[in-house]
N, C-alpha and C positions, 0 to 999 in steps of 0.2 A: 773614729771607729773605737768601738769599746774592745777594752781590752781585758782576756780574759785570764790572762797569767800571775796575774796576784791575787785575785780570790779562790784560784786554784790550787794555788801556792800555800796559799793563807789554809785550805780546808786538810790542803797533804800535813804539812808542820802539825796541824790541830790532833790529828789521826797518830802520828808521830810520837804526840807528847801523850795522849793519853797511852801509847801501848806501851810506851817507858815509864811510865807512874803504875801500870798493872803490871808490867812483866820484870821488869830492870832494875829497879827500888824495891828495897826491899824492907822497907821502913812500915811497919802496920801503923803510925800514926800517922801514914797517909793515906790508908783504906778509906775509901770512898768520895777520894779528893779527884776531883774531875777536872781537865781543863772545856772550859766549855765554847769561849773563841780565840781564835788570834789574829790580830791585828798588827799589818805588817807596815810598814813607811815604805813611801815610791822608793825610795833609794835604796830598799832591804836591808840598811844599816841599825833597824830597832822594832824592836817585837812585843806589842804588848799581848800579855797571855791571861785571860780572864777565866778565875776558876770558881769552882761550888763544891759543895762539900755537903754530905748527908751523912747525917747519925756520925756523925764524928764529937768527941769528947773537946777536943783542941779548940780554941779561939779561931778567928779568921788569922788573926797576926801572928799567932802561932805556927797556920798552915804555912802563910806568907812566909814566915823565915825559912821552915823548913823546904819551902822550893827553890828560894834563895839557894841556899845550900845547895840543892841539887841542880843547879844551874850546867856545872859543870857535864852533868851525864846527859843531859839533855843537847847541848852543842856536843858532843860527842855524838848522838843520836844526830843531829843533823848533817855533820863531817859525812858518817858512814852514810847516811842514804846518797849523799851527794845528787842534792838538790840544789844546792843552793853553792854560789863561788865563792861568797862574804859569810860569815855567820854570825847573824845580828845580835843585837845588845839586847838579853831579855829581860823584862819588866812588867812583876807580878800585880793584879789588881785583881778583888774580889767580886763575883758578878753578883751584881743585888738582882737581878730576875725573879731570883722564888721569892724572895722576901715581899719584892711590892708585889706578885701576883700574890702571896698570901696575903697583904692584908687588903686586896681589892675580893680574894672569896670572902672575908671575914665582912666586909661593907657590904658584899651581897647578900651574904649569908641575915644581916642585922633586914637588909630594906624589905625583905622576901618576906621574917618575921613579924615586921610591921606590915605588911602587904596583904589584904585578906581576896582571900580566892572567892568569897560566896559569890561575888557581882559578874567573876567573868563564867561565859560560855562562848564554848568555840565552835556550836552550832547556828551561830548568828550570820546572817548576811545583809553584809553591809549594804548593796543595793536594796533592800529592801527598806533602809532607813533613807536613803535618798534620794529624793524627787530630782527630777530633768531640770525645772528651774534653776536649783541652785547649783549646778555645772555654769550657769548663766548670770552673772549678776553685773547685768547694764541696768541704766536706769532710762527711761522708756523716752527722757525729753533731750535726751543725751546724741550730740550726730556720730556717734561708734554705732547705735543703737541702729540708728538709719541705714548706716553701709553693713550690721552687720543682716538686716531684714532683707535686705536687698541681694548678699551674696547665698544666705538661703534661698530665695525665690530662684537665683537664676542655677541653684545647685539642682535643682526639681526639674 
């Protein structure tokens, strides 16, 4: 049976940490630093915490340290909801998500450029380019050919 108290777990702490980086920190050189997962070990003894950051001046390693830092208010944050009996060992990583969907819009963005629209039209129908035959491609001296003539006749 699956089990559902650690991705539960895992979405409450997430909820957690982002309302202590908006409301409880008071650091503007973490404006717009998001935690975006966390990731918890079956044994709830270690917490990876995956964050993003937008229009931020700061590096990624810069963000890093300064959550480092704030490690402490954040178990603190988890103390008080009492959630949790243990309160895990956290450890920060940066989520590259936006980064590879950006440069998979930039690869679309290039093929679409190379891509010329005059050929397509999307009032085309497709049966009408294709014949009954080619649903069917036995060759006639073939004995599939045989049994399949045969499971027609007796389909009639």
């Amino acid at each position: 049976m699956k089990s559902y108290r650690l991705p539960r777990l895992q979405s409450e702490l997430m909820k957690l940490f982002n309302m202590a980086l908006s409301q409880k920190l008071s650091d503007p050189r973490l404006a717009w630093v998001q935690i975006t997962e966390v990731i918890i070990s079956k044994d709830l003894r270690h917490a990876k915490l995956y964050f993003s950051h937008y229009n931020n001046s700061l590096g990624t390693d810069a963000i890093r340290e300064l959550l480092i830092k704030s490690t402490g208010i954040f178990k603190q944050q988890i103390a008080g909801a009492k959630i949790m009996r243990t309160i895990p060992e956290l450890s920060y990583y940066y989520d590259t998500t936006e980064d590879r969907a950006q440069k998979i819009e930039t690869l679309l963005a290039s093929v679409k450029d190379e891509y010329e629209d005059s050929d397509y039209d999307p009032d085309i129908d497709i049966d009408d380019y294709l014949d009954d035959d080619d649903y069917f491609d036995f060759d006639e001296e073939d004995d599939d050919y045989e049994d399949f003539e045969e499971d027609l006749d007796d389909d009639e």
